[in-house]
N, C-alpha and C positions, 0 to 999 in steps of 0.2 A: 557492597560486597567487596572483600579482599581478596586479590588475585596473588598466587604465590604459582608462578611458572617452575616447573621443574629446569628450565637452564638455570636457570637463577637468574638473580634480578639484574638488570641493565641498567645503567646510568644514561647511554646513549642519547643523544638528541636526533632526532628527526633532520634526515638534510633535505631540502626542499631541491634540491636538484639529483634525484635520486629514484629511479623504476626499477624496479625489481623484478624478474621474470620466473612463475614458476612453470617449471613445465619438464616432464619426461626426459631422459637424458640420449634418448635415444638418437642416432643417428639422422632420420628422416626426419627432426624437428628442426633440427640445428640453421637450417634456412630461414625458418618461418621466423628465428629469435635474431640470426644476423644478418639477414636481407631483407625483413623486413621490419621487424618490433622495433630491433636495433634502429633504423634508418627512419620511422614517425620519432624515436625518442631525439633523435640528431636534430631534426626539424624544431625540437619544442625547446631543446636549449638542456636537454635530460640526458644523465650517464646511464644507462641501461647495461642491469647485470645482470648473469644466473651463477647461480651456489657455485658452476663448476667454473667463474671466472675469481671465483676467491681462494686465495692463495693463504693459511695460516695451519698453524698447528695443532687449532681446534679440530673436534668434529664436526663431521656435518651440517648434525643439526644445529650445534652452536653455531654455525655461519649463519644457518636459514634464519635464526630465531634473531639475530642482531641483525642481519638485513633486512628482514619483514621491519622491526623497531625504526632504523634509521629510516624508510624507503617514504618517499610522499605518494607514491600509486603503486598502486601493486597490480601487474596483469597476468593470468593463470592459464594459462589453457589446460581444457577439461577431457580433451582428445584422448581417445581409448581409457579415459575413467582410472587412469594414477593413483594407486589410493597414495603414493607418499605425495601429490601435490593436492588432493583431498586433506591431508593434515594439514597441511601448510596454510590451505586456504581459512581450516577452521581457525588455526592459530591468529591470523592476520586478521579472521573476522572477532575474535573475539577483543584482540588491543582495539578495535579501530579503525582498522585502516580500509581506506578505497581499494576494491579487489574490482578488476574490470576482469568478467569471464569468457572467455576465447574458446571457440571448437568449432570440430568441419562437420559435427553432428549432434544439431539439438538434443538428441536422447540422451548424450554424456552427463547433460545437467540435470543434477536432483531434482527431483518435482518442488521440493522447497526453496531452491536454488533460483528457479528462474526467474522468480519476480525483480531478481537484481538485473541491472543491466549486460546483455550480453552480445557477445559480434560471433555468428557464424562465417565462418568462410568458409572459399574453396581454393584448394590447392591448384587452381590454375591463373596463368597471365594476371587474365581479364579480376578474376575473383581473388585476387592478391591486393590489384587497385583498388576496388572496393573496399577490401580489410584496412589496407591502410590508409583511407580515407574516414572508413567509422572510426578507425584505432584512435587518427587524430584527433578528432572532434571530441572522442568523449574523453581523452588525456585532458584536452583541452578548456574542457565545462567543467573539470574538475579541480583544474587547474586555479580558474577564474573565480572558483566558488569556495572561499576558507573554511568557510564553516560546514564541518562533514559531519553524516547520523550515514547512518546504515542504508536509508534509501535514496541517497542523494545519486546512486549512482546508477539508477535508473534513468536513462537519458531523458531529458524534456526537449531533445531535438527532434524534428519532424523523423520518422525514418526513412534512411536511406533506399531502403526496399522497395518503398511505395509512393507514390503521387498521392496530393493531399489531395485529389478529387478520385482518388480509386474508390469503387465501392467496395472493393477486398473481395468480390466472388470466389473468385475463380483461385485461391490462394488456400493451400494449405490450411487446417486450422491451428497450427503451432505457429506460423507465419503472424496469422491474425490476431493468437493473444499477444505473441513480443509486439505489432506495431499497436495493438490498442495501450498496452500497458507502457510504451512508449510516449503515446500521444498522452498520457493522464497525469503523469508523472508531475507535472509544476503543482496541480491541482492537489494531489495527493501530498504532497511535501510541505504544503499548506497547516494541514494536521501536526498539533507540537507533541503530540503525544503518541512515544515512541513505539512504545508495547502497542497500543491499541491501534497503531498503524500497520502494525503487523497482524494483527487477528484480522485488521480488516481486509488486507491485502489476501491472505489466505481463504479468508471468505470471499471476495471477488474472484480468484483463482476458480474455487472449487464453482464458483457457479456458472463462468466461463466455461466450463469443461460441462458442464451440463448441458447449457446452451447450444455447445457447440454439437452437442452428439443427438440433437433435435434432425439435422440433418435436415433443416427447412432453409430451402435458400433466401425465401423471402424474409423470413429471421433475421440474416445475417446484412443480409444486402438493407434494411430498416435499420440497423442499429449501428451498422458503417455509415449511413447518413448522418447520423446525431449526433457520432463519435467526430467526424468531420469537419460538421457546421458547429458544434460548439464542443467548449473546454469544459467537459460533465464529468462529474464522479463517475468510475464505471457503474455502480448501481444504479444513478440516476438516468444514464445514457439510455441501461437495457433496461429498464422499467418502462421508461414514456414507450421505446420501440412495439416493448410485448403491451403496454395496455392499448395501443392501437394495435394489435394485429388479434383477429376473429378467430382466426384456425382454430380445430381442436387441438393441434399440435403445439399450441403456444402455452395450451393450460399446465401441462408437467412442468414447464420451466417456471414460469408463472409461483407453483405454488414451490417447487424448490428454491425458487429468488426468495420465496417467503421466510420460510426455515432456516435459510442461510445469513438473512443478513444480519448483522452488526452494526447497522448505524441507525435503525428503523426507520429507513428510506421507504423499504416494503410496505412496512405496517401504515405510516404516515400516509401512503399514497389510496391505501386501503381502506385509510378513517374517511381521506377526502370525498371518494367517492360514497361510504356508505352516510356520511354526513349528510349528503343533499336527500337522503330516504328520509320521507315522514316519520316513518314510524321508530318508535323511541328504540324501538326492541333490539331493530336491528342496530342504529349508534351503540346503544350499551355494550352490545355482544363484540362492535369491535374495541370499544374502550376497556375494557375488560383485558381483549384478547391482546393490546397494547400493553396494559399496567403488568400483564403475565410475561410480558420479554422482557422487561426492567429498562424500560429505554426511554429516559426523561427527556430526548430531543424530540419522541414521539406524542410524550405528554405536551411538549411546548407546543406542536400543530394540534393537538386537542383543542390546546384551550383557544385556536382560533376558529376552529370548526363549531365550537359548542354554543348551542344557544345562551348569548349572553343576558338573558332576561333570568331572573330567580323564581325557580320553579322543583320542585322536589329533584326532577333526573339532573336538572344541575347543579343543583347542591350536591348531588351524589357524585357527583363527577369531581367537584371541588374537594369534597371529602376524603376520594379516594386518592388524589393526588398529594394530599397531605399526608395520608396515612402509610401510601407507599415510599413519598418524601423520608419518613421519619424512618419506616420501618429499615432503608439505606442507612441513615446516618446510626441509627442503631449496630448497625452490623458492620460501621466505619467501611460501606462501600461507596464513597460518595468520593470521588476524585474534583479537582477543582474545576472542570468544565463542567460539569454535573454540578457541582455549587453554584457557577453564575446560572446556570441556565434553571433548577431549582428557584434562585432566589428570584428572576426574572417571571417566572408562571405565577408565584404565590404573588408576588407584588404588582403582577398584573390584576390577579384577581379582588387582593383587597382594595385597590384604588377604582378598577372599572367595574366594579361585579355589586349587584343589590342583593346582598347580601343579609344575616339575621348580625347582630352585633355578639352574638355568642357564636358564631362561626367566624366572624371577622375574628375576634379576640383570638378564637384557635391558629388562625392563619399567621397572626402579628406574630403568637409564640415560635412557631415555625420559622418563621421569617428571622426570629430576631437569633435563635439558634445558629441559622445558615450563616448569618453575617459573623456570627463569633467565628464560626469554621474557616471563612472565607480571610478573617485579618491576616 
């Protein structure tokens, strides 16, 4: 896509020693930008401006719009909800660039907004240290990290807020999503694809705010364990949590984890268990209910669940995998993760599977399709 900015276009390079501040021009900010934004950027070896330390005979926004371009960080604060540093921010997000978000009140930040990294403060002594303590740090990880995407700027530091043996009770639930969505961040960044790391991120979102409104502390206080003791997707963290917890009150999240997810974590975890039943009836009904999400990393835990002996239900199983295979590549929805892992199920099947040789033969053609996709 071709971007055509109404300033018009910049020639401008990027200076690596360059923060940029946006923020309200009001009087009661102007501390927060020169005793203290000011005073982390001094430490990092950074010139720290705002629009009203540039002097030309441009407009305004032609100042904003070439300092967002040159600036290596960008930091915003959200405080009482600015819509002209709401442009600003949308501007900077859309070139590129790292926007670190600053306010003295979570609710400033859009509900789409928060999954990016952000530093609440308080306007006092004590909660100034703190701000510019996180301020540094995540200048500083971004600093050290050249290569920027959209979520890089989610900290993968421990947070500041909390001990890594808190079990988070007793905390806010806004508290609790920024430090889980803190702690997962390496994990998440993992993922090279950009778009579908945002749908996923939004479906962990909405289903955190489900979770959260369970209002079971047992819930929360199980799934701060796992967040803790290990580096987990957030869907695979609250899964293992809710499949050990009995409650009735676990089933509503339970079955909105199910609805919600994007990566068929849910469904995978749902085959596993309906796998170890005898009876065919119930495998089918989740294999089915798998092929009906469209989620081929779910058909890969299929085909280790599935009875690998050649027997009708799993020829039907084979079949279907092929058929929803194709019915993708038809519709040219098949992205290249979806290609290896497509070509990786069929190729499992015609090497390890007893097969008829007119079902193999269908498989090879499939296969041998993928691989064209895949050159």
């Amino acid at each position: 896509m071709r971007v055509e900015p109404i300033f018009g276009k910049s020639q401008l390079r990027s200076e690596p020693d360059l923060c940029f501040v946006l923020m309200p021009f009001m009087p009661h900010f102007a501390p927060v930008f020169i005793d203290h934004i000011r005073k982390v950027c001094n430490k990092l070896n950074l010139r720290c401006l705002r629009a009203d330390d540039i002097f030309s005979n441009s407009s305004i926004i032609d100042d904003i719009w070439c300092s967002i371009i040159k600036s290596r960080v960008i930091v915003a604060d959200l405080t009482s909800k600015n819509p002209n540093v709401f442009y600003e921010i949308g501007i900077a997000h859309t070139i590129g660039k790292p926007v670190i978000l600053i306010t003295q009140d979570i609710e400033d930040i859009p509900f789409d907004l928060r999954h990016i990294r952000n530093i609440i403060y308080k306007f006092t002594p004590r909660g100034m240290e703190e701000f510019e303590s996180s301020l540094y740090n995540t200048i500083n990880h971004i600093m050290e990290n050249p290569v920027l995407s959209l979520e890089q700027f989610r900290s993968d530091l421990v947070s500041d807020s909390f001990p890594e043996t808190s079990s988070l009770k007793a905390y806010p639930d806004d508290y609790i999503k920024n430090f889980v969505f803190d702690r997962l961040n390496e994990n998440f960044l993992r993922k090279n694809a950009l778009e579908l790391c945002f749908f996923r991120k939004i479906a962990d979102d909405m289903f955190l705010d489900v979770l959260l409104q369970e209002k079971n502390p047992s819930l929360k206080s199980n799934i701060s364990k796992f967040i803790e003791k290990y580096t987990l997707p957030i869907s695979e963290a609250i899964m293992i949590s809710l499949l050990s917890e009995e409650s009735q009150v676990a089933r509503p999240a339970v079955k909105a984890a199910y609805q919600l997810s994007v990566d068929g974590y849910f469904s995978s975890k749902i085959l596993e268990i309906t796998s170890n039943n005898s009876s065919w009836e119930v495998r089918k009904d989740a294999v089915f209910r798998i092929v009906k999400l469209n989620d081929l990393h779910s058909l890969e835990t299929l085909a280790q669940f599935t009875n690998p002996k050649y027997d009708p239900e799993y020829h039907l199983t084979i079949m279907s995998m092929r058929n929803y295979i194709e019915s993708l590549m038809g519709d040219n929805k098949l992205i290249n993760g979806d290609i290896m892992t497509a070509i990786s199920i069929i190729d499992h099947h015609i090497t390890n599977s007893n097969i008829s040789p007119h079902n193999k033969d269908l498989l090879s053609q499939t296969l041998t399709r993928l691989l064209e996709l895949a050159k």
